[in-house]
N, C-alpha and C positions, 0 to 999 in steps of 0.2 A: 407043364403048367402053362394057360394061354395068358396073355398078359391084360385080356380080357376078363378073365375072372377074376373075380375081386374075393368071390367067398373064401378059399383059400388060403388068403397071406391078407389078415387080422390086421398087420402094420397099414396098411392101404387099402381099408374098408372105411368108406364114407361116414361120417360122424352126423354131420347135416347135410341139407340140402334146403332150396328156398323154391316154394310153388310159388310163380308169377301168373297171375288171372286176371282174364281181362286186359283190352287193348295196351299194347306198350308205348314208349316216346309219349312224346312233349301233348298237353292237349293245352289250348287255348281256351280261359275265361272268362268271360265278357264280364265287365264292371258289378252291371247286375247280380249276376250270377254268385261272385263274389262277397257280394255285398248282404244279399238273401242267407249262403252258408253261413257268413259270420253273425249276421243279425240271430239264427238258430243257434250258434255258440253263445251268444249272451244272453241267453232264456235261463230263468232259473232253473236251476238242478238239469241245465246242460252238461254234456259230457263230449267235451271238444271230441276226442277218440269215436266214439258211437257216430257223431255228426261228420267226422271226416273218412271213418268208411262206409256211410251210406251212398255216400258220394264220389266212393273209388278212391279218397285223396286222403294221403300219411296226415296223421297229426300236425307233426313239424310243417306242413305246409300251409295248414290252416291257422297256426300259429305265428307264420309269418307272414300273412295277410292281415290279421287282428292287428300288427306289429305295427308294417305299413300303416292301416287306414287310421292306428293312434295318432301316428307322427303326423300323417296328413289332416288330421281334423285340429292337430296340433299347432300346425304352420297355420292354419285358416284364421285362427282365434288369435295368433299373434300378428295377424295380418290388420284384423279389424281392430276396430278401438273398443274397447271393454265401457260400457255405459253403466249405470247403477239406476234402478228405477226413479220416475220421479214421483212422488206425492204430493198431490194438488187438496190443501187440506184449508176448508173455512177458516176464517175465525170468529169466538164466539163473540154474538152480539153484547152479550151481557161484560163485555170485559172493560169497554171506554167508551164513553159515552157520544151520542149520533157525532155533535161539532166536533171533537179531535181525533172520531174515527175517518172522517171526511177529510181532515187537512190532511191525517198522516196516510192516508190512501195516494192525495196526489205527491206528499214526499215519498214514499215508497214507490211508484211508478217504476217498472224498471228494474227493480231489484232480484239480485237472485241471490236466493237464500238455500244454504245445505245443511241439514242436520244428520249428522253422522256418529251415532254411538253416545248417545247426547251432546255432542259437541256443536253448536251451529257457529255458519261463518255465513255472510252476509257480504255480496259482493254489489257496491249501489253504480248508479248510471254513472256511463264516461269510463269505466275502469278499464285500465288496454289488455289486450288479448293475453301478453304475458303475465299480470295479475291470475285472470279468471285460469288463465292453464293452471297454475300453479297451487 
């Protein structure tokens, strides 16, 4: 018996084997590139798997890029300062009358005013920066 034949001796017959297709080692991909694959993973009724062998590349690695580009769009937004829109809103005429919509326009000069969940706060001129941050 050669020690080459495996039909033989059942104890030491191959169970599996794994087909490798297509270039092997390390490939390099540009930002872009990257950036396109996952943008197609977050399509609806994408299937990361389908999208990462079109593209030669395991799930798990597209899934660690998704990972990456969270944390990094994650650090960005903790980098900038979070704004809340502002609303530039008339008021109506019909509410005071011309003369003490005219004084309190130039007492009002200046003012900034926030309304937040009906809550408003009213921060007037002169007020120091650690006021308005707060």
């Amino acid at each position: 018996m050669s020690e080459l034949d495996l039909t033989l001796d059942l104890e030491r017959q191959p169970r599996r084997f794994e087909v490798i297709n297509g270039a092997g080692g390390r490939r390099n991909w540009s930002v872009d590139d990257k950036a396109r694959i996952i943008a197609e993973t977050l399509e609806p009724n994408a299937v990361v798997s389908e999208v990462a062998r079109r593209y030669g590349l395991r799930p798990q690695q597209v899934f660690a890029w998704r990972r990456e580009a969270r944390k990094q769009a994650a650090s960005v937004q903790q980098d900038s300062p979070a704004f809340v829109p502002a609303v530039v809103a008339p008021e109506p005429l019909a509410r005071r009358p011309p003369k003490q919509r005219k004084l309190q326009a130039t007492r009002d000069a200046g003012m900034i005013e926030l309304e937040i969940d009906g809550i408003a706060m009213r921060v007037g001129r002169g007020a120091d920066t650690r006021t308005v941050a707060a």
